[in-house]
Backbone as JSON, one array per atom type, in Angstrom:
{
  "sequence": "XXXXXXXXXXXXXXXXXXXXXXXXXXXXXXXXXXXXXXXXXXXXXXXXXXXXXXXXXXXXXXXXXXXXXXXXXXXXXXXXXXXXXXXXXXXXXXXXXXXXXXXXXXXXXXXXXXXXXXXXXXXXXXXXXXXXXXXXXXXXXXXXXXXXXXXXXXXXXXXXXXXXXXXXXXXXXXXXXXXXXXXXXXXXXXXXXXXXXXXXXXXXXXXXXXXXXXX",
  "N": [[30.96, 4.97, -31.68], [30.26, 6.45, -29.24], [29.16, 9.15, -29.93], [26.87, 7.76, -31.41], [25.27, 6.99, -29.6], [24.74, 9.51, -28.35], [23.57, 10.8, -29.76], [21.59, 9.24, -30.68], [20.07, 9.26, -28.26], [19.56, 12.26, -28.2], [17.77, 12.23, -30.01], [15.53, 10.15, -28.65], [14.47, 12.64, -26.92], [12.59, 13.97, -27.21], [10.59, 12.5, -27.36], [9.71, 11.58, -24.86], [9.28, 13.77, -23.74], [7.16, 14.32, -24.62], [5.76, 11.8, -24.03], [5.29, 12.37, -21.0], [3.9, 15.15, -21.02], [1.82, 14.29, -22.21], [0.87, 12.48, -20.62], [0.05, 14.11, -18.37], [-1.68, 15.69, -19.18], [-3.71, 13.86, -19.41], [-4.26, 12.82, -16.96], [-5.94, 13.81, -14.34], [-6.36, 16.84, -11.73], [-8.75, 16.38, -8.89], [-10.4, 14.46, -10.74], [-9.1, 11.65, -11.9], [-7.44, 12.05, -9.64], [-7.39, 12.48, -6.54], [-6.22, 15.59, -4.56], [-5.24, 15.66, -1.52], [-3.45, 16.55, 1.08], [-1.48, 19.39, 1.76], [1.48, 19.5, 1.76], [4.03, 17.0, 0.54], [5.16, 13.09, 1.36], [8.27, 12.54, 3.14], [9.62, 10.77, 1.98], [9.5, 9.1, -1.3], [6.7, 7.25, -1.83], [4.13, 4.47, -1.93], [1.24, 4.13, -0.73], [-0.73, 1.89, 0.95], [-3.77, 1.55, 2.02], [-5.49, -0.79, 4.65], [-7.33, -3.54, 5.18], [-7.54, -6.51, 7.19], [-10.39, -7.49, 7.23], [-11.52, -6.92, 5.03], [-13.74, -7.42, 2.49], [-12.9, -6.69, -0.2], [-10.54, -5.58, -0.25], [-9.01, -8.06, -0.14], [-9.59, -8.88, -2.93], [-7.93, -6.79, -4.3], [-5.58, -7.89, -3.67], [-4.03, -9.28, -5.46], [-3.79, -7.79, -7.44], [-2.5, -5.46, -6.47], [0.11, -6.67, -5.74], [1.42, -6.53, -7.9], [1.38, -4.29, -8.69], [3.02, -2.99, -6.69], [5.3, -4.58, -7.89], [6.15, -2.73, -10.28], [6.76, -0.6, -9.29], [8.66, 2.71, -9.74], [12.51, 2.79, -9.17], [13.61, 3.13, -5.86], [11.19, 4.39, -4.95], [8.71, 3.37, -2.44], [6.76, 0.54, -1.04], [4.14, 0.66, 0.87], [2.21, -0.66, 3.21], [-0.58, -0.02, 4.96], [-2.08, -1.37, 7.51], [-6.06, -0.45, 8.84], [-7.7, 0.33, 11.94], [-10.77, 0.68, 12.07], [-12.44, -1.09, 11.25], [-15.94, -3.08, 11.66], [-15.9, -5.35, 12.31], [-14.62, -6.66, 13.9], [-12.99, -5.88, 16.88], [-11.36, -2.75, 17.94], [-9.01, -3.65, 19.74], [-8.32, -5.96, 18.46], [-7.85, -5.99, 15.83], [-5.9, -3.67, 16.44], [-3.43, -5.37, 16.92], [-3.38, -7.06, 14.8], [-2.46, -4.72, 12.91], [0.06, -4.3, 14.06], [0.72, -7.11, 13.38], [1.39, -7.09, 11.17], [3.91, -5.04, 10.74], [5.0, -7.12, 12.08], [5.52, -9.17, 10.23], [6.4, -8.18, 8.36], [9.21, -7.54, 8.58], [10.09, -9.81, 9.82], [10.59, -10.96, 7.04], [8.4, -11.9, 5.73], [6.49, -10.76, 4.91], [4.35, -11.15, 2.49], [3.85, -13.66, 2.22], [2.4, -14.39, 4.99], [0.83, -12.15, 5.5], [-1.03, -12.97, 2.98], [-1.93, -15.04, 4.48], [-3.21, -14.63, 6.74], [-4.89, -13.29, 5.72], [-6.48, -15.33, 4.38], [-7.39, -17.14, 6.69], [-8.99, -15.51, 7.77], [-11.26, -14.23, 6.09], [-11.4, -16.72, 4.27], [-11.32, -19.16, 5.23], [-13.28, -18.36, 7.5], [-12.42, -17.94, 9.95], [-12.33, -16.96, 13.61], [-10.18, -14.11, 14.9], [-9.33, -14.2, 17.94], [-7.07, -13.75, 19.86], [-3.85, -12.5, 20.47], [-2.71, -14.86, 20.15], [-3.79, -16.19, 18.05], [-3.0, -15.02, 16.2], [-0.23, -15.88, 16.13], [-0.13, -18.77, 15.79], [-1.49, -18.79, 13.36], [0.96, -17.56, 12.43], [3.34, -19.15, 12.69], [2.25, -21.89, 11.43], [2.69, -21.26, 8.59], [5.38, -20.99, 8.29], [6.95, -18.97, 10.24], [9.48, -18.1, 13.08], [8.17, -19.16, 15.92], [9.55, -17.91, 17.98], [10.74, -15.56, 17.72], [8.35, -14.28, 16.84], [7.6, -13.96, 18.71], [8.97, -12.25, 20.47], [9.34, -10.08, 18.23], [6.63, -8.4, 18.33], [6.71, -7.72, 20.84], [8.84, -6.03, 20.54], [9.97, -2.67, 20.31], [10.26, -0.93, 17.8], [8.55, -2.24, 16.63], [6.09, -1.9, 17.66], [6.63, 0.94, 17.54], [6.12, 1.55, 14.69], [3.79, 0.49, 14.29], [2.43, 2.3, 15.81], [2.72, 4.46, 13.68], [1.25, 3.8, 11.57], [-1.15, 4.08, 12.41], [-1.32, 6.79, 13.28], [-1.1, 7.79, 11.03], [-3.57, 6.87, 10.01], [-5.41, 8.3, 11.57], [-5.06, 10.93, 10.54], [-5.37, 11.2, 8.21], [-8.37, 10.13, 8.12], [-9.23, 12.4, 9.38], [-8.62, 14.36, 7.68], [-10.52, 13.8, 5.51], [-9.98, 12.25, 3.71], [-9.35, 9.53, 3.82], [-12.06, 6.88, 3.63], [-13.08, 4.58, 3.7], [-11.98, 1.49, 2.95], [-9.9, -0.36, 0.05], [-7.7, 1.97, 0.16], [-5.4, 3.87, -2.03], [-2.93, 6.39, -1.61], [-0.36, 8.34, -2.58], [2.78, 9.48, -1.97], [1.85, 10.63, -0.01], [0.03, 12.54, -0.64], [-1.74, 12.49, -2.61], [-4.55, 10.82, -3.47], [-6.05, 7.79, -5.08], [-8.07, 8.31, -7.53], [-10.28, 5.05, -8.26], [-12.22, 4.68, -9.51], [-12.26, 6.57, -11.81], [-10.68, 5.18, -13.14], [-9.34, 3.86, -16.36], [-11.16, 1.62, -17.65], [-11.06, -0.77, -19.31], [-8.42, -1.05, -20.09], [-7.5, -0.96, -17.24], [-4.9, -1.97, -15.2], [-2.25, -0.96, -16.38], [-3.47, 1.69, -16.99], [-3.12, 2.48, -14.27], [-0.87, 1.72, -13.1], [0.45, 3.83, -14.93], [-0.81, 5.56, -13.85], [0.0, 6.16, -11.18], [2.55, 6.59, -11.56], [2.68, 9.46, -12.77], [1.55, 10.76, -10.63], [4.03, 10.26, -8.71], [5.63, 12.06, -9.59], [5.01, 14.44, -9.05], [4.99, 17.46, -7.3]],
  "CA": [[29.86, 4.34, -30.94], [29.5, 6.9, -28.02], [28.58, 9.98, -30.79], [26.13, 7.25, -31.72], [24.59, 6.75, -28.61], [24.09, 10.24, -27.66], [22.57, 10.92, -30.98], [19.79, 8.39, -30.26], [19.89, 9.78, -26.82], [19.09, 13.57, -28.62], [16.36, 11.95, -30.92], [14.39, 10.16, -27.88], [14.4, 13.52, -25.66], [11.35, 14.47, -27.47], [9.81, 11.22, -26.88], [10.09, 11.32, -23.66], [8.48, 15.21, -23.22], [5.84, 14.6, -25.36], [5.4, 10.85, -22.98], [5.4, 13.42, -19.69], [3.32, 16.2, -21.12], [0.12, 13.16, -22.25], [0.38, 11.98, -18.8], [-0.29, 15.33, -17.65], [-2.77, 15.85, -19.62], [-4.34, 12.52, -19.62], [-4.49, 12.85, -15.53], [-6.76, 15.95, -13.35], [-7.05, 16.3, -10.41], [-10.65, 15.93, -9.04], [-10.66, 13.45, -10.9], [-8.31, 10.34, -11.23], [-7.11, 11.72, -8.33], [-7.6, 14.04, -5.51], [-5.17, 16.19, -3.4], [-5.69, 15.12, -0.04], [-2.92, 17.18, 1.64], [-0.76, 19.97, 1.47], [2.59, 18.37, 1.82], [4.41, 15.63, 0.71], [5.74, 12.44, 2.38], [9.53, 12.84, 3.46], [10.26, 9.82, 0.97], [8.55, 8.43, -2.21], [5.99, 6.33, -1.35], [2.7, 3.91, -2.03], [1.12, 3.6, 0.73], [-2.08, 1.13, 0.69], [-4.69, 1.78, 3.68], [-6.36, -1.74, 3.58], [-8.1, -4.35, 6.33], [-8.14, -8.03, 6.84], [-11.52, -8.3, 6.85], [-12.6, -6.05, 3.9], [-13.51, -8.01, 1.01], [-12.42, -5.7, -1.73], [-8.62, -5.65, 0.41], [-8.45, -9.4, -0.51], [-9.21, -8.97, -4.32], [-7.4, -6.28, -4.37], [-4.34, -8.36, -3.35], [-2.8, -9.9, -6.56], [-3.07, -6.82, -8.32], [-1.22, -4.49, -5.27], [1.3, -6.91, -5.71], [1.5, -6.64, -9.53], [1.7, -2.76, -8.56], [4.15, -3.26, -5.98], [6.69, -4.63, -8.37], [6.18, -1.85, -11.32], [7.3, 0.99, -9.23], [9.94, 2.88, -10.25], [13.72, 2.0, -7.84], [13.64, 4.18, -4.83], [10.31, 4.18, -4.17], [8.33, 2.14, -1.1], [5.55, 0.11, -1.16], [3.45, 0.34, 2.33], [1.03, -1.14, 4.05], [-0.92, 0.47, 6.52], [-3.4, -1.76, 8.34], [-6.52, -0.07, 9.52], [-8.94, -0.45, 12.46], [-12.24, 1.39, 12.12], [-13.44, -1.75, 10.61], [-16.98, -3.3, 12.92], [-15.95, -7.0, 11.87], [-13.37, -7.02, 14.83], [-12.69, -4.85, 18.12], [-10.2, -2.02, 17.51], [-8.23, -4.32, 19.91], [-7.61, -7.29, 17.88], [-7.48, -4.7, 14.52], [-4.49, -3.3, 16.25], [-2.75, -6.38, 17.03], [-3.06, -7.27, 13.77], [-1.55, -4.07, 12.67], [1.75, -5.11, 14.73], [1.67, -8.41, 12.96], [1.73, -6.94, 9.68], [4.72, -5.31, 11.05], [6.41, -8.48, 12.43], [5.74, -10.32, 9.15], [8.05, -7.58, 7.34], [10.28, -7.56, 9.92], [10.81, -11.38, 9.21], [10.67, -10.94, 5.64], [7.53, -13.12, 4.89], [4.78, -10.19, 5.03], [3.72, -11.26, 1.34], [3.21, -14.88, 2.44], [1.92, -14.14, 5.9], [-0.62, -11.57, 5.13], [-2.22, -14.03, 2.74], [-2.45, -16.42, 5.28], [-3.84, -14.34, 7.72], [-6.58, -12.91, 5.08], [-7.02, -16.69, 4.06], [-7.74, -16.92, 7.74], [-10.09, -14.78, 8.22], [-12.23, -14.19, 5.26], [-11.56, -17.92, 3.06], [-11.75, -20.37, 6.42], [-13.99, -17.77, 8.07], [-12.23, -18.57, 11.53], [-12.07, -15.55, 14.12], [-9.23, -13.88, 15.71], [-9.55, -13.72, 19.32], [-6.18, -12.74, 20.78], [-2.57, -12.75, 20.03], [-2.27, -16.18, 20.19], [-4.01, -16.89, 17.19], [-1.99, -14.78, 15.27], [1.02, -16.26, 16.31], [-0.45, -19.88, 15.33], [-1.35, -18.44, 11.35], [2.55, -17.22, 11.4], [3.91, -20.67, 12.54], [1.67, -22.92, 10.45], [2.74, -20.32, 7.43], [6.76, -20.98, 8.51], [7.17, -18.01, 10.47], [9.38, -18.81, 13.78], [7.22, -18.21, 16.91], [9.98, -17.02, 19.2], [10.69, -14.61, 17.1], [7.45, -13.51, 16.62], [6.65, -13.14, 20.34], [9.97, -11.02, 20.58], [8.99, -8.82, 17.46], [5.02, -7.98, 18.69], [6.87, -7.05, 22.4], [9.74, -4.48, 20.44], [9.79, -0.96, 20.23], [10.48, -0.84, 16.82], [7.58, -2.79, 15.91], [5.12, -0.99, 17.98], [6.63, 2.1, 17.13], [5.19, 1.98, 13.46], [2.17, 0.57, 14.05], [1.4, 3.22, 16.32], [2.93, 5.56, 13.31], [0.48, 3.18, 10.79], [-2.45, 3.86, 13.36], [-1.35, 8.4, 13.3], [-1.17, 8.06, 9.15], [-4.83, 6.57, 9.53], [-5.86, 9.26, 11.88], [-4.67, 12.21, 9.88], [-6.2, 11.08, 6.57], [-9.68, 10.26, 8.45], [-9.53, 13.66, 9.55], [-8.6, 14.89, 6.7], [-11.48, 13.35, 4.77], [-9.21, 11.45, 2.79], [-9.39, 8.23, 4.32], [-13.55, 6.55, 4.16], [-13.04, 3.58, 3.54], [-10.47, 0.59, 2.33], [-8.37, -0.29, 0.26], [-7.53, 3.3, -0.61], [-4.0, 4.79, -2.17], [-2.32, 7.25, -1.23], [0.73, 8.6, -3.37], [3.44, 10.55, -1.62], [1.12, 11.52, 1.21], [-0.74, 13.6, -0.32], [-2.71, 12.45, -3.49], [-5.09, 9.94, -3.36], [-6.53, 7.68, -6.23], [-9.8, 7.53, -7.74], [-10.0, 4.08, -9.35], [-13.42, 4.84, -10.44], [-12.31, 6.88, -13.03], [-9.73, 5.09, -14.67], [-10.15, 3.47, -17.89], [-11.76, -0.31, -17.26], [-10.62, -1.58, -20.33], [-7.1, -0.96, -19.56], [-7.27, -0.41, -15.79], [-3.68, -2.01, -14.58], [-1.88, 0.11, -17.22], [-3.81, 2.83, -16.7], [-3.4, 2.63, -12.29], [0.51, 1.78, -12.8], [0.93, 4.76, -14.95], [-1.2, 7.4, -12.84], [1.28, 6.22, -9.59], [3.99, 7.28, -11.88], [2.74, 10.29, -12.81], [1.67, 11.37, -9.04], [5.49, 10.4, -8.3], [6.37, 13.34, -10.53], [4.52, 15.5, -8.93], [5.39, 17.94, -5.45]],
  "C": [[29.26, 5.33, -29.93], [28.71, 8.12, -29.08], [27.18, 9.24, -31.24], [24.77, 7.41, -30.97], [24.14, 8.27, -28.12], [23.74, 11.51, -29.2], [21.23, 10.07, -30.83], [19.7, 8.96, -28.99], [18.69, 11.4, -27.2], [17.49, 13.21, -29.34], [15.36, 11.32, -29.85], [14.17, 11.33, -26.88], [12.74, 13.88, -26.18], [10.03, 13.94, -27.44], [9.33, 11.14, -25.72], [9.7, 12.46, -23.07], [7.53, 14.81, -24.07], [4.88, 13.17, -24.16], [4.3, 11.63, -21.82], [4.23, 14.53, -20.0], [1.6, 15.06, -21.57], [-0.09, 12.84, -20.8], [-0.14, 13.23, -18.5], [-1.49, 16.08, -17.92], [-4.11, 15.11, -19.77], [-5.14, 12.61, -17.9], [-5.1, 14.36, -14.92], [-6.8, 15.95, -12.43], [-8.44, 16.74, -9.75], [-11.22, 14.99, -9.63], [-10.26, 12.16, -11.09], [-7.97, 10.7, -10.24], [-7.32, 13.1, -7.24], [-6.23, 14.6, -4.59], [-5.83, 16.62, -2.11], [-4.5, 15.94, 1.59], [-2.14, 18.7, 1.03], [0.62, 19.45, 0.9], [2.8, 17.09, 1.09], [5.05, 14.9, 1.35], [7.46, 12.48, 2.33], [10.07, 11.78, 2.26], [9.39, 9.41, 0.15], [7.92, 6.98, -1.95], [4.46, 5.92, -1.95], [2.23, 3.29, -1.43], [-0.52, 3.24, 0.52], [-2.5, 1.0, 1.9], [-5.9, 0.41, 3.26], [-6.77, -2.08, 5.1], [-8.18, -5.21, 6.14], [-9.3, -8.09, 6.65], [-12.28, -7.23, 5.96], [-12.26, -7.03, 2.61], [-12.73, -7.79, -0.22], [-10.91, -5.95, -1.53], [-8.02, -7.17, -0.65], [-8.57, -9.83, -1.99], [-8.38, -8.33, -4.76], [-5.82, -6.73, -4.39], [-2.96, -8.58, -4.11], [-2.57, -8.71, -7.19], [-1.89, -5.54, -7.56], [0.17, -5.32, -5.51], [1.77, -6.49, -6.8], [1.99, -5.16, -9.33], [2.72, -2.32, -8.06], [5.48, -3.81, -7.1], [6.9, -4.13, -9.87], [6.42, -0.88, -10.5], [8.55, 1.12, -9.44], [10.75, 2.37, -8.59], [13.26, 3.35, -6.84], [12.56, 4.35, -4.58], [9.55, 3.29, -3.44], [7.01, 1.79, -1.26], [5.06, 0.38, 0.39], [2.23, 0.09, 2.67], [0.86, -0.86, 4.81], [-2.44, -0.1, 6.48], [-4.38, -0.99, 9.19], [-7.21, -0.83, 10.77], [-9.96, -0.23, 13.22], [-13.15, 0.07, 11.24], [-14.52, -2.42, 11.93], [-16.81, -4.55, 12.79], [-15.19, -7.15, 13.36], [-13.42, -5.82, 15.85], [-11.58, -4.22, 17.67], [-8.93, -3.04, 18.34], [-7.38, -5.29, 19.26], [-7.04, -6.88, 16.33], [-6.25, -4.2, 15.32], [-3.38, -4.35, 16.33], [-2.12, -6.94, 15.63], [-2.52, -6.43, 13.01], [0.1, -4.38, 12.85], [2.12, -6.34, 13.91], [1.68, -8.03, 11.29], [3.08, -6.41, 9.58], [6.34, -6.02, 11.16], [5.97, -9.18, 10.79], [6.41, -9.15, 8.07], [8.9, -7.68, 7.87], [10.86, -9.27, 9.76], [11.0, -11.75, 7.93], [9.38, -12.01, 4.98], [6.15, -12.34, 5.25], [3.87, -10.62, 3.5], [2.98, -12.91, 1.69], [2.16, -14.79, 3.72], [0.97, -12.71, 5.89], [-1.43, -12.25, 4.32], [-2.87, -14.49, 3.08], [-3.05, -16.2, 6.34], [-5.45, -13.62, 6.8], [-7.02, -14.27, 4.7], [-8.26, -17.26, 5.28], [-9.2, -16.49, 8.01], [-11.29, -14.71, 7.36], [-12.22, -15.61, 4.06], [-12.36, -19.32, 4.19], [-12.95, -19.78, 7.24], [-14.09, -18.06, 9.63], [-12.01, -16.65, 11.97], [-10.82, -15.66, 15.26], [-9.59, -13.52, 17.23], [-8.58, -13.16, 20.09], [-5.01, -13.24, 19.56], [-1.9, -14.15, 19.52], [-2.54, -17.14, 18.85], [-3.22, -16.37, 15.85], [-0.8, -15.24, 15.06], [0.75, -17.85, 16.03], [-0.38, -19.43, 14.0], [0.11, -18.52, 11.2], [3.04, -18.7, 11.52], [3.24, -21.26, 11.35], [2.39, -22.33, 9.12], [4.8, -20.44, 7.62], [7.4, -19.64, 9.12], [8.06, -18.71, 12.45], [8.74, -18.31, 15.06], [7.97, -17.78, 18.11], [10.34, -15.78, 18.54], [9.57, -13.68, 17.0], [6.9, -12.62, 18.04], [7.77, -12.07, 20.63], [9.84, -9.55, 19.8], [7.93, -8.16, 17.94], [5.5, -7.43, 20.07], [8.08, -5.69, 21.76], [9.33, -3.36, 20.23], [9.55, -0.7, 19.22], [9.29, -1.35, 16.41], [5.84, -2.12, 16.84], [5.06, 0.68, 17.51], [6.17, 2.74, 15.29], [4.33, 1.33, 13.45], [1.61, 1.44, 14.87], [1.69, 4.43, 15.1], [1.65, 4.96, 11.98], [-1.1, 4.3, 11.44], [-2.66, 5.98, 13.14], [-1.75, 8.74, 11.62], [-3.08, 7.94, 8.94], [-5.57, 8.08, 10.06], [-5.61, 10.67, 10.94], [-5.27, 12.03, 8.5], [-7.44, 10.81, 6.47], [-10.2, 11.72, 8.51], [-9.53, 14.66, 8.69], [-9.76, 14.94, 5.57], [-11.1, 12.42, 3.82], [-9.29, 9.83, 2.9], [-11.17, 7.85, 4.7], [-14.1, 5.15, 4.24], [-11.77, 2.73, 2.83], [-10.91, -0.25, 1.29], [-8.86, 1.58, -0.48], [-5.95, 3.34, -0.93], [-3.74, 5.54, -2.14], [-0.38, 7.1, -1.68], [1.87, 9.44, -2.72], [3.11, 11.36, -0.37], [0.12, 12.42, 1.09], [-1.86, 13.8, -1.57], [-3.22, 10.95, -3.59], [-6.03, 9.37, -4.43], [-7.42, 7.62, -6.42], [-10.13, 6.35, -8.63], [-11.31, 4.24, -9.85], [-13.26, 5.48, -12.21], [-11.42, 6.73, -13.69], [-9.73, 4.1, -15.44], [-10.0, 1.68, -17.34], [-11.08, -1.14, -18.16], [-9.36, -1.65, -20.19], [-6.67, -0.69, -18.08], [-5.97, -0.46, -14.61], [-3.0, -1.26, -14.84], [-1.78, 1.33, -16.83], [-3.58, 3.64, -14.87], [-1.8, 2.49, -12.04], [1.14, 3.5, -13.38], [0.38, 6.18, -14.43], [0.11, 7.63, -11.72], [2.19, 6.83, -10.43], [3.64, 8.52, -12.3], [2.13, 11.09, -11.51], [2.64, 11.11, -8.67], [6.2, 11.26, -8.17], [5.98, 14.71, -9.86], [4.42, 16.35, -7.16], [3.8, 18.53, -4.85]]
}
């Protein structure tokens, strides 16, 4: 049985370079995707630069998730909330950074980001302070002493101010012009324009995996 097994093992190796070498060929850069840094990020990562109140963010939603649970193990999904958007004061845009945050931090950022883009762009109610964020998480089962404890820790300020440096450095970069954008590793960024319509999930799960592959 094991002679077996690493006989079929020998016969898919070639499968499996010829797989690797279409991707590579299939993908350019300049064009599905651009290289937006030097460097890559310290850990494998897909990091989505989005905004409550950008339309596109909130269609975008079901399929990020759909994306989110086709990556390979060991790599991270992330969300980094911007807030250069003019719908909202950078004030209440960072706040809401923090509560994207606290709603991982409680484990219910998939339900509670819904319910705060439901919020905002389905009910078309406006955020005015903290307070209303901390109403969405309750109503949504989130508990609100908790929440007022998470939005005052260190820990939870300390990556949305590292959310808030990722945005800056990829504005500056040119990389960052608007949302939602992806960003692969830190340092290649996608162009969904040019990948194939007719197959476009397919085609957007297996670019991320082949920018995974790549230093």
């Amino acid at each position: 049985m094991k002679k077996m097994q690493q006989l079929f093992m020998v016969l898919l190796m070639p499968i499996f370079a010829f797989s690797i070498t279409a991707c590579a060929e299939k993908y350019t850069e300049g064009k599905q995707y651009t290289k937006v840094n030097e460097t890559i990020s310290a850990h494998a990562e897909v990091r989505e630069y989005f905004s409550f109140y950008c339309p596109h963010c909130l269609r975008f939603e079901p399929f990020m998730e759909t994306v989110k649970k086709s990556l390979p193990e060991g790599v991270k999904f992330e969300r980094n909330h911007v807030d250069f958007l003019r719908a909202a004061s950078p004030k209440i845009q960072a706040m809401l950074t923090k509560s994207v945050v606290v709603a991982e931090q409680l484990g219910l950022d998939e339900k509670l980001v819904g319910a705060v883009f439901n919020y905002i762009q389905i009910q078309r109610a406006v955020i005015t302070s903290e307070k209303d964020i901390r109403n969405i998480f309750v109503l949504n089962g989130a508990d609100g002493d908790k929440f007022d404890k998470l939005m005052k820790s260190f820990s939870v300020s300390s990556k949305a101010k590292s959310m808030k440096k990722n945005q800056d450095t990829m504005s500056k970069k040119g990389a960052l012009k608007g949302v939602p954008t992806i960003i692969v590793n830190g340092k290649y960024r996608i162009n969904t324009q040019e990948l194939d319509k007719n197959n476009f999930e397919q085609d957007y799960q297996n670019l991320i995996k082949h920018l995974l592959t790549l230093k």
